[in-house]
C-alpha positions in Angstrom: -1.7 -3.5 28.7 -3.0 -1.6 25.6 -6.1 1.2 26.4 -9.2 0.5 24.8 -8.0 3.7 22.3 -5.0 2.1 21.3 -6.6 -1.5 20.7 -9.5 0.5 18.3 -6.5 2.8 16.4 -4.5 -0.2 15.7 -7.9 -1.8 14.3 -8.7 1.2 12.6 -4.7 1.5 10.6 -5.1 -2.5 9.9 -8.6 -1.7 8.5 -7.1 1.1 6.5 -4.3 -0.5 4.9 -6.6 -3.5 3.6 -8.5 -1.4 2.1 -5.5 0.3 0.4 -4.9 -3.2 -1.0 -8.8 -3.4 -2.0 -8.9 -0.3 -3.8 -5.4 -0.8 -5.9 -6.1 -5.1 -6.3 -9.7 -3.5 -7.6 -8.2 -0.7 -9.5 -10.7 1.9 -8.0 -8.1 4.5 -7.7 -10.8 7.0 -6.5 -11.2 5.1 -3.2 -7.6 6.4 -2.2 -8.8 9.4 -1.8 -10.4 8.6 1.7 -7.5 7.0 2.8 -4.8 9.6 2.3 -4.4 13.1 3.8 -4.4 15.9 1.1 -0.9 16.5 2.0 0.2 13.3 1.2 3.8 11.9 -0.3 3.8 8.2 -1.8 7.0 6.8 -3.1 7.1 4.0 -5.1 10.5 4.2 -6.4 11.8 0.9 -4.5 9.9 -1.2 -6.8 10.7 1.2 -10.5 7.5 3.4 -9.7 7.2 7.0 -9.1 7.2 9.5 -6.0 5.1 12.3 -5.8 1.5 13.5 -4.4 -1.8 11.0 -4.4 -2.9 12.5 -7.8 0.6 11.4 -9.3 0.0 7.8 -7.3 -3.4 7.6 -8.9 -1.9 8.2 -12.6 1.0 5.9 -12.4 -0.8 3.0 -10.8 -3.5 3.3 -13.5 -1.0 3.7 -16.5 1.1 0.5 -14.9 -1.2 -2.4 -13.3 -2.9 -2.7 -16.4 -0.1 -4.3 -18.2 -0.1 -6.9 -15.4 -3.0 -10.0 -15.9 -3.9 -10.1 -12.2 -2.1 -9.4 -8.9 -2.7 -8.9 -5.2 -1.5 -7.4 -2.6 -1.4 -9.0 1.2 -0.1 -6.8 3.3 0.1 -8.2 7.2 2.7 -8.1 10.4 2.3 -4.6 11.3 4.1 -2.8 13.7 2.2 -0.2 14.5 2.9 2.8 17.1 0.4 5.3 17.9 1.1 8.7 19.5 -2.0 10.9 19.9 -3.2 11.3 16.7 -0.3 10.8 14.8 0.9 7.1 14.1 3.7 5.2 12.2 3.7 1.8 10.8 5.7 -1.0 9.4 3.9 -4.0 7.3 4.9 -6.8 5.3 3.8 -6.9 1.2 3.5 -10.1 -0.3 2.6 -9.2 -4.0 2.9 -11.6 -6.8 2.0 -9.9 -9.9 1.0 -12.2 -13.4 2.3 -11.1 -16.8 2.3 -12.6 -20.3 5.3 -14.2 -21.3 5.0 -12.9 -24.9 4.5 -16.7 -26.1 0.9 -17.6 -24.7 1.6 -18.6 -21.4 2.4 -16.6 -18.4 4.9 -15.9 -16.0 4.8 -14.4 -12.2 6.4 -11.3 -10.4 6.9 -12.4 -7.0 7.4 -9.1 -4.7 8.5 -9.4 -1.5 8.7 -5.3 0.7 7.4 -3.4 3.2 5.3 -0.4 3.5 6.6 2.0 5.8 3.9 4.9 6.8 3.3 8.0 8.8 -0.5 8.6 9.5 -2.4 11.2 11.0 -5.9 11.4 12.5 -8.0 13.5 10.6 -11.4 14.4 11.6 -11.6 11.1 13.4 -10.4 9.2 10.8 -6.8 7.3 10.2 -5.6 8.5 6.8 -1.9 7.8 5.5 0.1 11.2 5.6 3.7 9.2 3.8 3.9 6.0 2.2 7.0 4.4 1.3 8.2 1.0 0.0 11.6 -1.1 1.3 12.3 -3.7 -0.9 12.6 -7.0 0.8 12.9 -9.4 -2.5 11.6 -9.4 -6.2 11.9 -12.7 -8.1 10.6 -13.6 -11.9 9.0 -17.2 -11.5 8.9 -18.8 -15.1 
């Protein structure tokens, strides 16, 4: 049986990573900044991005979602284990992404991964301490 702690952390980490998708589907980079630690490592590399701190996050989604017409991110199935105030999870990314076909019409990036993360509990609060993508699939729908 899960403790009322463990039930309210889980909420707290499924809270946190929708609102990772929020602030990136919304492009407010700035709102990341509440939801990683200082310290934090995001790697992006499974899907052609970069690796680095939050700052180089911040600049590379910025320079790259643009180019895309819309997307979304729906991130779900979490496995989530908690260990004091330290915390790792595993969750499913859905994240079709719509692109001009260079003709007039359009064309969709379907992306299929998983995030893989190491949290902490900082004053209180879950933030993500390492981020990291698996790729599941990634198909180009005409």
């Amino acid at each position: 049986m899960l403790s009322q702690q463990e039930i309210s952390d889980r909420l707290e980490i499924t809270d946190l990573m929708a609102r990772y998708a929020h602030a990136v589907d919304s492009r407010q980079w700035d709102l990341l900044d509440d939801l990683f630690t200082a310290d934090a490592y995001i790697d992006y590399t499974a899907t052609g991005g970069a690796a680095g701190d939050l700052a180089a996050a911040k600049k590379f989604l910025a320079e790259v979602l643009p180019n895309f017409l819309a997307y979304q991110h729906f991130v779900g199935n979490a496995m989530i284990t908690v260990d004091g105030d330290t915390a790792t999870a595993r969750s499913m990314c859905h994240n079709p992404m719509v692109m001009s076909d260079g003709q007039g019409g359009q064309r969709v990036l379907l992306n299929g991964l998983w995030y893989v993360d190491e949290l902490a509990r900082i004053d209180d609060r879950w933030r993500l301490r390492r981020r990291h993508q698996e790729m599941s699939y990634q198909l180009l729908v005409p």
